[in-house]
C-alpha positions as CSV (number, residue, x, y, z in Angstrom):
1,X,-55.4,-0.7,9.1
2,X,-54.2,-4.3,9.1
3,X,-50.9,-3.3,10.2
4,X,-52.7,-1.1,13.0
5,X,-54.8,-4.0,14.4
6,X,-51.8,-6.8,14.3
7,X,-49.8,-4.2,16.9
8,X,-52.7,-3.8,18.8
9,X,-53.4,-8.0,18.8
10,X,-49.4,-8.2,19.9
11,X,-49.8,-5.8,22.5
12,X,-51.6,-7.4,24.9
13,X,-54.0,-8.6,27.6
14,X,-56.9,-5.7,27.8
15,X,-58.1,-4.9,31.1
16,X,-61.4,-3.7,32.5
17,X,-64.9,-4.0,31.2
18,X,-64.5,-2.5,27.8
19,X,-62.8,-4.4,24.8
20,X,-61.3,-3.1,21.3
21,X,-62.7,-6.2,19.3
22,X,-61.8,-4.8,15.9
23,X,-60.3,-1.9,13.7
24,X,-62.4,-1.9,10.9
25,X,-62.3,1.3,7.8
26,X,-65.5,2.9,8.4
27,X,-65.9,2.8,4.1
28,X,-65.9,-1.3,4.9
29,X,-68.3,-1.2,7.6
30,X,-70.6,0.8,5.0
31,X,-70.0,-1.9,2.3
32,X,-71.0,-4.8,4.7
33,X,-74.0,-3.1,5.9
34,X,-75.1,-2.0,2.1
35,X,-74.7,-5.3,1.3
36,X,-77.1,-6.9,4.4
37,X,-79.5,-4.2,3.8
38,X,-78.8,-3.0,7.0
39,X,-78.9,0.9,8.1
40,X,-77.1,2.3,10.8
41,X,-80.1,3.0,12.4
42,X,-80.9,-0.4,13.0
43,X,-78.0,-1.1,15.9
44,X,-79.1,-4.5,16.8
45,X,-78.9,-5.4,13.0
46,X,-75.8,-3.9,12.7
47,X,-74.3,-5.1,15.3
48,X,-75.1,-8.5,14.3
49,X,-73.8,-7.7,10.3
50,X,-70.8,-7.0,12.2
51,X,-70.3,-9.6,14.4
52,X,-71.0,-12.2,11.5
53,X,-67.9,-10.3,9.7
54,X,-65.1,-10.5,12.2
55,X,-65.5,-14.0,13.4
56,X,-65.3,-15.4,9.7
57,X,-62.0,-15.9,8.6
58,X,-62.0,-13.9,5.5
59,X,-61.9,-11.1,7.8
60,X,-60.4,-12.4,11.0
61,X,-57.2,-9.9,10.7
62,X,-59.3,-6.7,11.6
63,X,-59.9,-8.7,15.0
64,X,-58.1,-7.3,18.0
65,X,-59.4,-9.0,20.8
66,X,-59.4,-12.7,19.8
67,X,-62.0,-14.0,22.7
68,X,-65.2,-14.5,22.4
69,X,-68.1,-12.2,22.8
């Protein structure tokens, strides 16, 4: 997965509207929302569990898209 995202982070500008921010193992997204207490169903939540994860640097590799959002 690592490998995966560092080709796509070498491969360029994206263009249009839509980004790829991150390539992140579902099975990790599951931990990190187990861990906030967070369901799926709760998308705002989520959303924010993630965000919180990618921009710290412990997890800054499954970053695609290195701008900010």
């Amino acid at each position: 997965v690592l490998d995966r995202a560092a080709r796509l982070r070498s491969a360029g500008d994206q263009r249009g509207e839509n980004r790829l921010v991150a390539s992140v193992p579902m099975e990790l997204v599951q931990t990190w929302l187990d861990e906030a207490g967070v369901t799926w169903n709760d998308r705002a939540a989520a959303q924010e569990v993630m965000k919180k994860k990618l921009l710290s640097s412990d997890f800054d590799r499954f970053r695609i898209w290195d701008k900010t959002w």
